[in-house]
N, C-alpha and C positions, 0 to 999 in steps of 0.2 A: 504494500500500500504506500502510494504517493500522493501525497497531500503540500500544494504549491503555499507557503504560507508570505506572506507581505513582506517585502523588503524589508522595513522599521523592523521585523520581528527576527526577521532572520538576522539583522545586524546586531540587534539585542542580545541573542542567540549566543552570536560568537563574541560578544563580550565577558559574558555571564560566565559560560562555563570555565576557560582561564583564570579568570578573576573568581572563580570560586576555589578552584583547586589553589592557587595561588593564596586566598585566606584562610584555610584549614592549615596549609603547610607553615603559614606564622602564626598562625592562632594556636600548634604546637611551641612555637620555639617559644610564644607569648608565656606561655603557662612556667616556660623554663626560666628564660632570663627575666621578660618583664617582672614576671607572679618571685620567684624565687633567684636570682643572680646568679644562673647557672649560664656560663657560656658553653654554647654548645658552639664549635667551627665549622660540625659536619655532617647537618642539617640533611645535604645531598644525600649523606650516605645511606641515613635512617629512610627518605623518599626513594632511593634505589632498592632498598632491601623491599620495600610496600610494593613498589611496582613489580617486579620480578617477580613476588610474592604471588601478587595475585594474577600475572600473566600468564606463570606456571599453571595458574589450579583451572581459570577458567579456558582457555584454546583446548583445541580439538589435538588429539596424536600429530606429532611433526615429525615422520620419519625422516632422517638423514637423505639428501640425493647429491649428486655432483659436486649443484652447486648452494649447497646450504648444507650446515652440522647440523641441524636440528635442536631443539632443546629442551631440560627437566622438564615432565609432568606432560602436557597432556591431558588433565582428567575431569574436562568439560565438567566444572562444577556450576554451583550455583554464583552470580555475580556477590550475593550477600556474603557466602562463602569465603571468596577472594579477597574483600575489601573487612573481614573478621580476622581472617588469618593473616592479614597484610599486617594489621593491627597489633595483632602479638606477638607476632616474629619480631617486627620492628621493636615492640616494647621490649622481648630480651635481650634484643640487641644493645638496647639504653642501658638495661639492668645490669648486663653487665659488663660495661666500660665503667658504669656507675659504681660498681662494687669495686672496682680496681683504681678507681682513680679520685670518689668524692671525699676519700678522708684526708686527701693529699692538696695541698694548693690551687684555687681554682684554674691558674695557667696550665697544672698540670689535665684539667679537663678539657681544656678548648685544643691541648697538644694531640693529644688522645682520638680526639672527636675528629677533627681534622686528619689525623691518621689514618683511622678509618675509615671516612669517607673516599681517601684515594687506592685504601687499598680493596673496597670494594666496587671503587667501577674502574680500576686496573683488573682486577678480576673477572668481574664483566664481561671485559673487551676479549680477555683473552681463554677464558674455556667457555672455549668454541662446543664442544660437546656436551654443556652446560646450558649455555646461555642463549648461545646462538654468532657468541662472535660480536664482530663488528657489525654484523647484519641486526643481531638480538632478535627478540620476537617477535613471531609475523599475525595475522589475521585473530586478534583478541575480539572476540566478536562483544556486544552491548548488551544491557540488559533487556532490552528492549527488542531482541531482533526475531524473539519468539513469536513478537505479535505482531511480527510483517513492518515495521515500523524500518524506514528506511531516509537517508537523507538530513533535510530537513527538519521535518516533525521525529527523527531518532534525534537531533542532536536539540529541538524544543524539550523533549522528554527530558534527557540526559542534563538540561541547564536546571530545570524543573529542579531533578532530583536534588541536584549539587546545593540549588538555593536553600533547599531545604535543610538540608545536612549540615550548610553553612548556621543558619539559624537551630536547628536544635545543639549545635555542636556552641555556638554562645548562651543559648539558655542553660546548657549544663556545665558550662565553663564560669559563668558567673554564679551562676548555685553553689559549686564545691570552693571557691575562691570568697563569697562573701560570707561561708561557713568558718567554724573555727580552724580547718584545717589552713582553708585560703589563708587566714590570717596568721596561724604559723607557717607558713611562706612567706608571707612577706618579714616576719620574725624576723627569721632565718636572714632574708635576702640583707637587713639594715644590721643586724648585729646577731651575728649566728653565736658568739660568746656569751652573751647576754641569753638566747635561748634557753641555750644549755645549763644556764645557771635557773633557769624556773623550771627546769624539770624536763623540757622539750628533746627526744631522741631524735639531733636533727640532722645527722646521718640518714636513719630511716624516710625523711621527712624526704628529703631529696632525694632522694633516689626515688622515691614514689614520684614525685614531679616529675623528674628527669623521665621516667619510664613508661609516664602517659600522654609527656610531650612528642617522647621519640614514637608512642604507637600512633597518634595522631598525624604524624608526618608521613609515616608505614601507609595509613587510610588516606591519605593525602595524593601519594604515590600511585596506589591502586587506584584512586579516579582518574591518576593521568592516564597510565595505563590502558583503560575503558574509552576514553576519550580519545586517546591519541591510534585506537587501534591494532598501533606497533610501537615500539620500544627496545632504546638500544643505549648504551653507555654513555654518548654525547649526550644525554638528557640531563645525566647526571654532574656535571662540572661546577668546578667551587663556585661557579657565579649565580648558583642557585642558591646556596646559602648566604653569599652576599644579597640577594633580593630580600629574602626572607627578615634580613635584620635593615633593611632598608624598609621596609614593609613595616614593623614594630616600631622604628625610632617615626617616621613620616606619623603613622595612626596616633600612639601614643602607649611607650611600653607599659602595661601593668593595667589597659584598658581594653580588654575582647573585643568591643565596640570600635572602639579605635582603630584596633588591628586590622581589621574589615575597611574600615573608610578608609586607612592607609593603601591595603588590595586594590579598591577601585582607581584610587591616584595612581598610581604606581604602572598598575597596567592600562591606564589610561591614555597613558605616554607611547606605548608599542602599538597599544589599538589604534591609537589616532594618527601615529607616521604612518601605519601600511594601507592607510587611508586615503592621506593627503598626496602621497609620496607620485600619484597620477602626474598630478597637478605642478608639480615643481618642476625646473630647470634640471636636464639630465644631472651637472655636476653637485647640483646639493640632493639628489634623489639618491645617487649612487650614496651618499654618507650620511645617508638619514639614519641608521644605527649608532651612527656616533654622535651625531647634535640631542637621538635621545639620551643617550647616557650624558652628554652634558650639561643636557636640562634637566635631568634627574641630579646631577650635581649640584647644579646652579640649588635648586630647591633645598636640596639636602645642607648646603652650606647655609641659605639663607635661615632653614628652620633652628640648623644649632644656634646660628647668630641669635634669633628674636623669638624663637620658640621651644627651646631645649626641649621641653617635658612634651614636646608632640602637638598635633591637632587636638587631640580628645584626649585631655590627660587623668592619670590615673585618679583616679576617686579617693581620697584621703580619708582615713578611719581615725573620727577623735574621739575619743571614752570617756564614756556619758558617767554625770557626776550626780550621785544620786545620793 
């Protein structure tokens, strides 16, 4: 079934679903550094492990030919499936660099995190009989493709979905965060010495954060994944995790809310070059990649100068005197 749906919707369309997958993947890292002061470097690597995750469970058999190695799994799951398990791989994966590394200095986590990140999409790239290689995975089919839904109205559904995900994924983000646990995170993040002295296990504390930032980035991944069709290592490069903290500081760290309004800035800028980019002179057409990232600069510098704490900044907790 083909269903022609309205220019405005369909451009709508292909906004929405990048810029949703794009606010889950900082609305993890939000929980990490904004909520608790955890730097994480390697952001990519936890959204690698999500995507592979659930590339693996949901395609169809990839036998090996000529010309492609084939890769893991095969076993036409369910979409719910892929982006579950995308979820907990990735959170072991957090747990543990976490257990190995959050009793030790925090530079020694961003060391760590960033480690990993390259050593799993060097890994990626190169088992081949894994992964798929340089090529990576092919025809990851949609959740949607059972019900004839093709095109258009597959990737209307597919935004649908994501918006939604986007929104229950803040309503439960703000529920555990403005509970007491939130608030020993943010403990922790202002004076983790101080925790410790009223009783707070704030080892454990963090590492819980840390473990449901990274499975959020794993779910993050899996909607690339679904989205993107096919998937391969290039996805994965540090300048994914540079976006993500570009993402947080723009929104406002330590605001879910924020993080989200940051997403739609952010990819505002890539949406609206490969837009206009018709319309310009070949020679500023061809480096329209790079005037964005300097307008992304531009902003970035102006907000530290006159806005440090973000667009929407974090909500302050003062205790009520009774």
């Amino acid at each position: 079934m083909t269903v022609a749906l309205p220019y405005v919707i369909q451009e709508l369309v292909t906004f929405l679903i990048p810029f949703a997958i794009l606010a889950i993947l900082a609305l993890g890292l939000n929980l990490q550094w904004g909520h608790t002061g955890l730097f994480n470097a390697g952001a990519a690597g936890f959204y690698a492990i999500g995507a592979y995750t659930a590339a693996f469970l949901v395609t169809a058999p990839a036998p090996p030919t000529a010309f492609y190695a084939g890769h893991l799994g095969g076993f036409s799951q369910n979409f719910a499936v892929g982006v579950a398990t995308a979820f907990v791989l990735a959170a072991a994966a957090g747990s543990f660099i976490g257990i190995l590394t959050l009793k030790l200095r925090e530079d020694y986590l961003a060391i760590a995190t960033l480690a990993l990140a390259e050593v799993v999409r060097v890994f990626l790239r190169n088992a081949e009989s894994l992964t798929g290689g340089v090529i990576g995975v092919l025809d990851i089919p949609r959740p949607f493709d059972a019900l004839g839904l093709r095109g258009p109205e597959s990737d209307a559904a597919l935004a649908l979905l994501l918006v939604g995900f986007v929104v229950l994924m803040i309503l439960v983000l703000d529920r555990i965060t403005d509970a007491p646990w939130g608030r020993t995170l943010r403990a922790v993040r202002e004076d983790e010495q101080a925790a410790q002295v009223l009783g707070k296990d704030t080892f454990f504390v963090k590492l819980q954060a840390f473990a449901i930032g990274c499975g959020i980035m794993g779910a993050a991944g899996a909607f690339l994944a679904i989205y993107s069709r096919s998937i391969n290592s290039d996805f994965f490069v540090p300048f994914t995790t540079f976006s993500a903290f570009v993402v947080v500081i723009l929104g406002g760290s330590g605001n879910n809310k924020g993080v989200v309004l940051g997403a739609a800035i952010f990819f505002f800028f890539d949406w609206l070059s490969v837009r206009v980019k018709d319309y310009l002179p070949p020679e500023v057409a061809d480096r329209i990649a790079d005037y964005r990232l300097m307008a992304i600069g531009i902003v970035l510098i102006l907000l530290v100068m006159f806005r440090p704490q973000g667009l929407l900044p974090e909500r302050r907790f003062v205790p009520r005197r009774d």
